[in-house]
C-alpha positions in Angstrom: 0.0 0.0 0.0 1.7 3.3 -1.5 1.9 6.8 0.4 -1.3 8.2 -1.4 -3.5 5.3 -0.5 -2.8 5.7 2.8 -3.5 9.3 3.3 -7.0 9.2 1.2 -7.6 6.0 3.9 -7.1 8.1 6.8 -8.6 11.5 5.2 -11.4 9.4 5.1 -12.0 8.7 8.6 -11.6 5.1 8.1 -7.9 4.3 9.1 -8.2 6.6 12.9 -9.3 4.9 15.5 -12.6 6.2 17.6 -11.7 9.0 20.4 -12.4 7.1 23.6 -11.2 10.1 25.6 -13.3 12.6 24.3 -16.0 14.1 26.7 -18.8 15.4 24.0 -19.9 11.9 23.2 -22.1 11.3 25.8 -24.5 14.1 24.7 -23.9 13.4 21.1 -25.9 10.5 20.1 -24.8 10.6 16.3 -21.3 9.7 17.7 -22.9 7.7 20.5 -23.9 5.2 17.0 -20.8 5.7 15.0 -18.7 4.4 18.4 -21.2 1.2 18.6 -21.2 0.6 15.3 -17.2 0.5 15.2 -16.7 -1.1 18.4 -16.3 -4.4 17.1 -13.1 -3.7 15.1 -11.3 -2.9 18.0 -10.2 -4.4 21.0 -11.2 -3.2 24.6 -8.2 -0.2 24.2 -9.2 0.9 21.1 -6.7 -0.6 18.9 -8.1 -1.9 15.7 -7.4 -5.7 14.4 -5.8 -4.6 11.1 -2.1 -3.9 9.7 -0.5 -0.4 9.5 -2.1 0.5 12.6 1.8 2.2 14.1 1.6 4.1 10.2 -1.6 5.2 11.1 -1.9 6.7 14.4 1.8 8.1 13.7 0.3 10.0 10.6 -2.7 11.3 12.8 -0.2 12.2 15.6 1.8 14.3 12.7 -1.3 15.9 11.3 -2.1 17.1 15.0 1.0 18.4 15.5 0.8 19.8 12.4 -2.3 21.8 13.2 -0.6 23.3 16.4 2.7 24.2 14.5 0.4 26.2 12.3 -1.5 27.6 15.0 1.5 28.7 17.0 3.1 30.4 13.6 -0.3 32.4 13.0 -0.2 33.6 16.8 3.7 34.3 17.0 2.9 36.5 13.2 -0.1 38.4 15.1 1.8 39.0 18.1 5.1 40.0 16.2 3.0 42.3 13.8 2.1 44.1 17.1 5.6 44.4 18.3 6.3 45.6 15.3 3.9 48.4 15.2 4.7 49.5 18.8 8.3 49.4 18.2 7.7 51.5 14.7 5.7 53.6 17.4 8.1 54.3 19.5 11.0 54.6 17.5 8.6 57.8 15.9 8.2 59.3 19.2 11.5 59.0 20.3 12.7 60.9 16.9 10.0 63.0 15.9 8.9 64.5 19.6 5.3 64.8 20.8 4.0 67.0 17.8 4.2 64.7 15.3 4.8 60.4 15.6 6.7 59.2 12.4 4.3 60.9 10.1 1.5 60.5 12.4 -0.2 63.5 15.0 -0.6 63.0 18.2 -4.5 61.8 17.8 -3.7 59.0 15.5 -1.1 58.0 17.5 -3.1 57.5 20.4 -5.7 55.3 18.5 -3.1 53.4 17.0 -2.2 52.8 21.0 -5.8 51.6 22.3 -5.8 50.0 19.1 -2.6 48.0 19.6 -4.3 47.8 23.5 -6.9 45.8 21.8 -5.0 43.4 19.8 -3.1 42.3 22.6 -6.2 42.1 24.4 -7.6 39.9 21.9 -4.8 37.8 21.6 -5.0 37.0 25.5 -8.9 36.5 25.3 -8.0 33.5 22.4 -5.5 32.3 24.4 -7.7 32.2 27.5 -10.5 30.7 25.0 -7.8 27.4 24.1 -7.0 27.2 27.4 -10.6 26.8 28.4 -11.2 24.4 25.3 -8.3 22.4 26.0 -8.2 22.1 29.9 -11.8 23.4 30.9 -13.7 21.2 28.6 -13.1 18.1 30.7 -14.0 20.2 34.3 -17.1 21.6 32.3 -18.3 17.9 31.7 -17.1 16.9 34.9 -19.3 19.3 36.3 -22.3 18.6 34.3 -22.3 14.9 35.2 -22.3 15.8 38.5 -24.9 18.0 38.8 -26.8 15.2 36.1 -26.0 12.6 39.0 -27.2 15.6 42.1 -30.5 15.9 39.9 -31.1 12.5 39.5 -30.7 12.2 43.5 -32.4 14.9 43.9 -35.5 13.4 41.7 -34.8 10.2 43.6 -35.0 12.0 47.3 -38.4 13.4 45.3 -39.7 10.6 44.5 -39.3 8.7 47.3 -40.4 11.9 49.6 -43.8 11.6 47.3 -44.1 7.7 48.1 -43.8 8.7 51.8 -46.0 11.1 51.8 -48.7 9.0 49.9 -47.7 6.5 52.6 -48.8 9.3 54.8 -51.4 10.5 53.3 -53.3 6.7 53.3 -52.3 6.6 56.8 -53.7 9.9 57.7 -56.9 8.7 55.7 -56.9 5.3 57.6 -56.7 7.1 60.8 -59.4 9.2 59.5 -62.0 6.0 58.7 -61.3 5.0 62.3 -62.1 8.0 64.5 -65.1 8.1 62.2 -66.5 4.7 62.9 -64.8 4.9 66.8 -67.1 7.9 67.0 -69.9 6.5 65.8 -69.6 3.4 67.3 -69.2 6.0 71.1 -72.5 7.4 69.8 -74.6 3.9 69.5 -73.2 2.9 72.9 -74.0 6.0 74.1 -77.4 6.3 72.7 -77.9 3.0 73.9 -76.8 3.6 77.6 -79.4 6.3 77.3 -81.9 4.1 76.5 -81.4 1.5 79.5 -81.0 4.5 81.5 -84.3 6.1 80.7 -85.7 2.8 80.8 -84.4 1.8 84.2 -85.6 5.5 85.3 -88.9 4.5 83.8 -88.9 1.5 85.7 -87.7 3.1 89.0 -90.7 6.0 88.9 -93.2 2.9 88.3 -91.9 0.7 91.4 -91.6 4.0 93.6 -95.1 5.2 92.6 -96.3 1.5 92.9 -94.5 1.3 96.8 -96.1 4.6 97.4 -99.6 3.4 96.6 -98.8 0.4 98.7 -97.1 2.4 101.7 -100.6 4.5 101.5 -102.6 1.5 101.4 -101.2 0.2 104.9 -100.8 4.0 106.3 -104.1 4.3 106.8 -104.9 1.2 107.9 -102.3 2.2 110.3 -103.3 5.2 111.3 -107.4 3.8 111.4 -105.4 0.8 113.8 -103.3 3.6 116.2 -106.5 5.6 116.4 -108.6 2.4 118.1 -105.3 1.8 119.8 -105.5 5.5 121.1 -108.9 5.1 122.2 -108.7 1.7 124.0 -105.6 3.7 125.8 -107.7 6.6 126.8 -110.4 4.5 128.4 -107.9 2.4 129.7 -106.3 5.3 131.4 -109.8 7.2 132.2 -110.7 3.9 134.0 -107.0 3.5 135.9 -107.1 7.2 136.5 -110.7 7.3 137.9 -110.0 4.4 140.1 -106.4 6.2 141.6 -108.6 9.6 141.6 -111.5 7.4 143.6 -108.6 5.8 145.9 -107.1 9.2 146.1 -109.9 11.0 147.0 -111.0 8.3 149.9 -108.1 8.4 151.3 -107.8 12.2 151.3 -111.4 12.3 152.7 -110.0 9.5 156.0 -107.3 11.6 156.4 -109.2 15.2 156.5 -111.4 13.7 158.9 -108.7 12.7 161.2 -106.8 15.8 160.5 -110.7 17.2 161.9 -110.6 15.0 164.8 -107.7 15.4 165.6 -108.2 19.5 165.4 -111.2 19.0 167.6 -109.1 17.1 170.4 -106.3 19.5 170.3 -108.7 22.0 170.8 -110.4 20.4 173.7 -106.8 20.2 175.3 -106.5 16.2 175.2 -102.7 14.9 176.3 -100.6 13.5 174.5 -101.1 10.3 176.0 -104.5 10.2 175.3 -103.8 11.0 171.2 -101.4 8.0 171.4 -103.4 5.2 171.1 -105.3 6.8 168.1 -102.3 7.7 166.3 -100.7 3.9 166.7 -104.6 2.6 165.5 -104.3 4.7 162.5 -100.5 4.1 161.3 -101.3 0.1 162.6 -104.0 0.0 160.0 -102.7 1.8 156.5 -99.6 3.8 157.8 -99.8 8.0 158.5 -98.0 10.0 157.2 -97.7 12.9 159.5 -95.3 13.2 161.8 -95.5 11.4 165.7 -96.9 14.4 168.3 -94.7 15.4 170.7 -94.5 17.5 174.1 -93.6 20.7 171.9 -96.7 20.2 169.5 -98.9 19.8 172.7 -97.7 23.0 174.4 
């Protein structure tokens, strides 16, 4: 295989191997396809299974450097065509004076300078730029699969926050179903309760009312029975007090007329010795009660 045939087989893309290391292919998916399609003529390292491989990835490896070379000589000729300018510059002011800059006055001198100050400033913004494609490219992936793999947590933590709280949720409505029929079932028994209480109320007032009748019933047969009972007392005690009274009154009378008689002997001046044997006659038959005579009560 000549020199020619090679290099039309590798400016056709067939002879380089796939970029393994390259960071854009995971959000390209035309090179996602061209990468599975090819994978099979290479090994797990990328190396193809054909001859002239070392010709091949030494003529890619010249062609990059290649690329560089020419990108180096196009930034040394910008940034030596602005030397040159400010050294032309310069060398003006430095023989002409301030009044006039090789040919130049002093206002197009000064643009010349800001634009010279803008060159350069370019020139460090495209250098900045390569940097950034060269070494930030990878961080700037880097970055985005990271916060691809903190949204996909965070989605993740989402999703299983929404499980939980439909776990919640059916528990709160469980919890809700339960008080619900807990209450109700509170109200039947208490309804209920009221029932046998009213009933037993109910039931109570009859017996009460039915005792009360009954108690009234044998209350005035009571009272009719104390009030017979009351009379056979009074005569009882009308006859016992009528017979004491008659005893009473006897005995008052025998003793009034002794107190008479014995009034009537005082009187008449009778001794003592002569009162004697009445007084022992009368205590010898029912006992007196006054007091035995003596000398004094004669004098």
């Amino acid at each position: 295989m000549d020199s020619v045939t090679v290099d039309s087989f590798i400016d056709s893309g067939q002879g380089e191997p796939p970029d393994t290391d390259r960071n854009d292919l995971e959000g390209d998916p035309l090179a996602q396809a061209v990468a599975a399609t090819t994978a099979s003529l290479y090994t797990a390292s990328g190396v193809p299974h054909r001859s002239l491989d070392f010709v091949r990835a030494k003529v890619a490896a010249l062609r990059r450097e290649n690329e560089e070379l020419l990108d180096r000589v196009e930034e040394l000729e910008s940034t030596l065509r602005i030397v040159q300018t400010a050294q032309s510059w310069a060398i003006a002011a430095a023989t002409n004076g301030e009044g006039d800059e090789g040919g130049w006055t002093v206002e197009q001198a000064r643009k010349m300078k800001e634009v010279t100050l803008l060159l350069m400033q370019a020139k460090q913004a495209k250098e900045e730029a390569l940097n950034f494609t060269k070494a930030g490219k990878g961080q700037l992936y880097e970055k985005v699969r990271s916060l691809k793999a903190q949204l996909a947590r965070e989605r993740e933590e989402k999703l299983m926050m929404k499980q939980r709280l439909g776990k919640v949720f059916a528990q709160a409505a469980d919890i809700r179903k339960a008080n619900k029929e807990m209450k109700e079932r509170m109200a039947g028994e208490r309804a209920q309760w009221q029932r046998l209480v009213r009933r037993l109320k109910e039931s109570h007032m009859e017996n009460m009312q039915q005792l009360r009748q009954e108690i009234g019933e044998q209350s005035v047969h009571a009272v009719e029975r104390v009030r017979q009972l009351n009379q056979v007392e009074r005569k009882v005690l009308r006859s016992i007090l009528g017979y004491y009274i008659f005893q009473f009154g006897e005995r008052v009378m025998s003793e009034l007329t002794e107190l008479q008689e014995h009034l009537a002997l005082v009187r008449q001046g009778d001794s003592v010795s002569e009162l004697a044997p009445l007084v022992r006659h009368k205590e010898a038959r029912e006992g007196s009660s006054l007091p035995p005579l003596t000398t004094q009560s004669k004098a």
